[in-house]
C-alpha positions as CSV (number, residue, x, y, z in Angstrom):
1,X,-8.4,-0.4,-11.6
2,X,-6.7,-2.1,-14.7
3,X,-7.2,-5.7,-12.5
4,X,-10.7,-5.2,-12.5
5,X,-10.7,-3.8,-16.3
6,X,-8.7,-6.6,-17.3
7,X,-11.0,-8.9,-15.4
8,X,-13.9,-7.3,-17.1
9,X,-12.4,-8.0,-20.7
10,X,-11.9,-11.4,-20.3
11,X,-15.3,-12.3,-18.8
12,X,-16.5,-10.8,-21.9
13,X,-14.6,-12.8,-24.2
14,X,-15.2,-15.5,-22.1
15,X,-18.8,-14.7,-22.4
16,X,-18.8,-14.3,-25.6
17,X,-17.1,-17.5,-27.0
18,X,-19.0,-19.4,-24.7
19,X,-22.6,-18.6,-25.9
20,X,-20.7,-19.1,-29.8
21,X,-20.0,-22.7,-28.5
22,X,-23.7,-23.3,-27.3
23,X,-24.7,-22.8,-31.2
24,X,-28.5,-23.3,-31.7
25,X,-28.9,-23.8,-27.7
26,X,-32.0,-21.8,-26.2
27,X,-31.1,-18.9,-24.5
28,X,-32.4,-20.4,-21.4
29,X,-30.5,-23.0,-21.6
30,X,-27.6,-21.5,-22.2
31,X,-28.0,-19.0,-19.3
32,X,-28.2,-21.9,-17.3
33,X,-24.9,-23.2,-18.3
34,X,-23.4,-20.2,-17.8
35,X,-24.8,-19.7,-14.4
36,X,-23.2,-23.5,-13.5
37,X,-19.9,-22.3,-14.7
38,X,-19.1,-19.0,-13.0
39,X,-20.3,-20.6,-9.8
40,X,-17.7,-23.3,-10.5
41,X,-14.8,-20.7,-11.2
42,X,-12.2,-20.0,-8.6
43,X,-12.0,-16.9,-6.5
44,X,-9.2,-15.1,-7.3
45,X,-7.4,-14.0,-4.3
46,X,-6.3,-9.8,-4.6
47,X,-3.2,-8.8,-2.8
48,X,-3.7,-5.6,-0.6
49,X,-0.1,-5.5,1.1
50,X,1.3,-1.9,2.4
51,X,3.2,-1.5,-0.6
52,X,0.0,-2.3,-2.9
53,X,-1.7,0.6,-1.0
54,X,1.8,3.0,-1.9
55,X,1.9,1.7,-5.3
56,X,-1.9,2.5,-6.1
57,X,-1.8,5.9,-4.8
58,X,-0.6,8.7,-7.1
59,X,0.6,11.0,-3.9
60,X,3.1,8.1,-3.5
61,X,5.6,7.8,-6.2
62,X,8.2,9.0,-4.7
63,X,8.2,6.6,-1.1
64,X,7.6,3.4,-4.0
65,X,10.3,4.5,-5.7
66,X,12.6,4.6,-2.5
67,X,11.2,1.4,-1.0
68,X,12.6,-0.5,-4.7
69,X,16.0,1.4,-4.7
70,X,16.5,0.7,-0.6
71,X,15.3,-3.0,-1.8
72,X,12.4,-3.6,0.5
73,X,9.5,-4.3,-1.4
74,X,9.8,-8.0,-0.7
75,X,10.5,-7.5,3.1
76,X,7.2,-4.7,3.2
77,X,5.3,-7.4,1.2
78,X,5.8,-10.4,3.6
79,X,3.5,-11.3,6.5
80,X,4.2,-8.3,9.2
81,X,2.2,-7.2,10.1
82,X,3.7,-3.5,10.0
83,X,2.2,0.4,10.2
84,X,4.0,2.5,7.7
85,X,4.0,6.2,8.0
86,X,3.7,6.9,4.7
87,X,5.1,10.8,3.7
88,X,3.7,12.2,0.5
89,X,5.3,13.4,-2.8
90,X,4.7,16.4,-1.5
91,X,6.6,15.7,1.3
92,X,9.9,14.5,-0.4
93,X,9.6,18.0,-2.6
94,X,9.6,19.7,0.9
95,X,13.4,18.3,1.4
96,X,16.3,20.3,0.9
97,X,16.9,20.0,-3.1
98,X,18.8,17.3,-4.0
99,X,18.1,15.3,-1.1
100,X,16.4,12.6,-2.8
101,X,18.3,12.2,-5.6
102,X,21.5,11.7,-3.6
103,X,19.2,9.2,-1.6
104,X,18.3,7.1,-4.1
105,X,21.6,6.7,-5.6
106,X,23.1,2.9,-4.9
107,X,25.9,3.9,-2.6
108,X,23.4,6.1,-0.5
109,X,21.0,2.7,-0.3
110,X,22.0,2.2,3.8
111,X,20.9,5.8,4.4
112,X,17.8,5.3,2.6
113,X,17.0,2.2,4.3
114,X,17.2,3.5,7.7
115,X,15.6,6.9,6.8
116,X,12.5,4.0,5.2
117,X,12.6,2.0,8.3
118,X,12.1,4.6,10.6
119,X,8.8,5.3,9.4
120,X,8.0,1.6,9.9
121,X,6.4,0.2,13.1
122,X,5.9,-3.6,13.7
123,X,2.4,-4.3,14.3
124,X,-0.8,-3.7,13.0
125,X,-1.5,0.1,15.0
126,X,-4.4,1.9,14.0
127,X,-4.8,5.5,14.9
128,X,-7.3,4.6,17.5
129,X,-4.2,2.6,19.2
130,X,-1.8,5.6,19.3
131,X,-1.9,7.9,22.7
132,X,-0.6,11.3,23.6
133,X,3.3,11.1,24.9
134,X,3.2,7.7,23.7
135,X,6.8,6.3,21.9
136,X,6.9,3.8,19.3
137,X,10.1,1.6,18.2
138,X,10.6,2.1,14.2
139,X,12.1,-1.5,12.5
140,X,15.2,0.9,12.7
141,X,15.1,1.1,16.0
142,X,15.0,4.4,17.2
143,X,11.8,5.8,18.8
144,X,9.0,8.3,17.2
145,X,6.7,10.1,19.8
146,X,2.8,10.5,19.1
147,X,1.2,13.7,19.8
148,X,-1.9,14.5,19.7
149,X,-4.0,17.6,20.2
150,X,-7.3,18.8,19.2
151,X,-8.1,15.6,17.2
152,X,-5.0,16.2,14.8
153,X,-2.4,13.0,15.3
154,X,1.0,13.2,14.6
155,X,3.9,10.9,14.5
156,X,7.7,12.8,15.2
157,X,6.1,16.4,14.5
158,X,4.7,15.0,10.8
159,X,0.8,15.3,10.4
160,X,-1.5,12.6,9.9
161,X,-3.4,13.2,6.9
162,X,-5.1,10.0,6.0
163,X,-5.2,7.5,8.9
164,X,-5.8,3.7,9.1
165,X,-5.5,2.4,5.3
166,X,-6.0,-1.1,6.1
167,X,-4.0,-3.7,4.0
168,X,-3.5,-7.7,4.3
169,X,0.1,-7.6,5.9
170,X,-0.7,-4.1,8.2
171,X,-2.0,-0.3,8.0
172,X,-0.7,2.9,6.3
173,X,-0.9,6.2,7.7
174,X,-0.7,9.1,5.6
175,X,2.1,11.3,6.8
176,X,2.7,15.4,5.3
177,X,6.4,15.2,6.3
178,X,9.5,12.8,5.7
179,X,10.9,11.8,8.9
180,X,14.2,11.8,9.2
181,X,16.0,9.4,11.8
């Protein structure tokens, strides 16, 4: 949302200082022009990586701030593709109290990192992918079952609430529960 405010702001100016330039031009004309050059401009390409989908959601401070202190924003931002089971702020309050704190403290940073990976899948898995009784290998490499019943899907007895958030290097799947390896 501030990208595309941003964006908006300096197409104005740009708009703006552009018809200044065209002085005593008709306003015809100078549409015209105008016209030329926006067709001419670049297309700016907009990164939609798993962590970008994280980081714009407001229910995911607390898994952003984990991925930076376990240091994998760079590895979550590369090519994958990967399907992140994304657990909630709501989910990290549901921890015993403390828990996060101590994780996110530098000398915890392995056990975060393997508590982060395990609710990492390589591949690009949408729900419609997932089966009953089926086991996925987390990038931590221990195993998650799928279960699911009545239409509700869940990953290692967490619920998924929001399903198949598509971004550029894989999917997020919003998860009410931290999964802990």
């Amino acid at each position: 949302m501030k990208k595309l405010r941003l964006l908006s702001f300096v197409a104005a100016a740009a708009v703006s200082t552009f018809a200044m330039s065209c002085g005593s031009k008709p306003a015809e004309e100078v549409e015209e022009t105008m016209v030329e050059v926006v067709e001419e401009a670049p297309a700016m390409e907009v990164s939609n990586t798993v962590v970008d989908i994280a980081i714009g959601s407001p229910d995911h401070t607390t898994l952003v701030a984990a991925v930076q202190a376990a240091g994998l924003v760079e590895t979550l931002m590369g090519t994958g593709p990967f399907t992140v089971f994304a657990p909630t702020n709501a989910a990290f309050e549901a921890l015993p109290a403390g828990t996060v704190e101590g994780l996110l403290k530098p000398e915890a940073k392995a056990d975060l990192t393997s508590i982060l990976t395990y609710h990492v899948v390589a591949g690009n898995v949408m729900s419609g992918d997932l089966s009953d009784g089926q086991m996925v290998t987390t990038l931590n490499g221990k195993q998650l079952k799928v279960t699911i019943k009545d239409g509700k899907v869940m990953i290692g007895g967490a619920t998924v609430v929001a399903a198949d958030l598509a971004g550029s290097n894989g999917v997020v799947h919003v998860i009410d529960k931290v999964l802990l390896p």
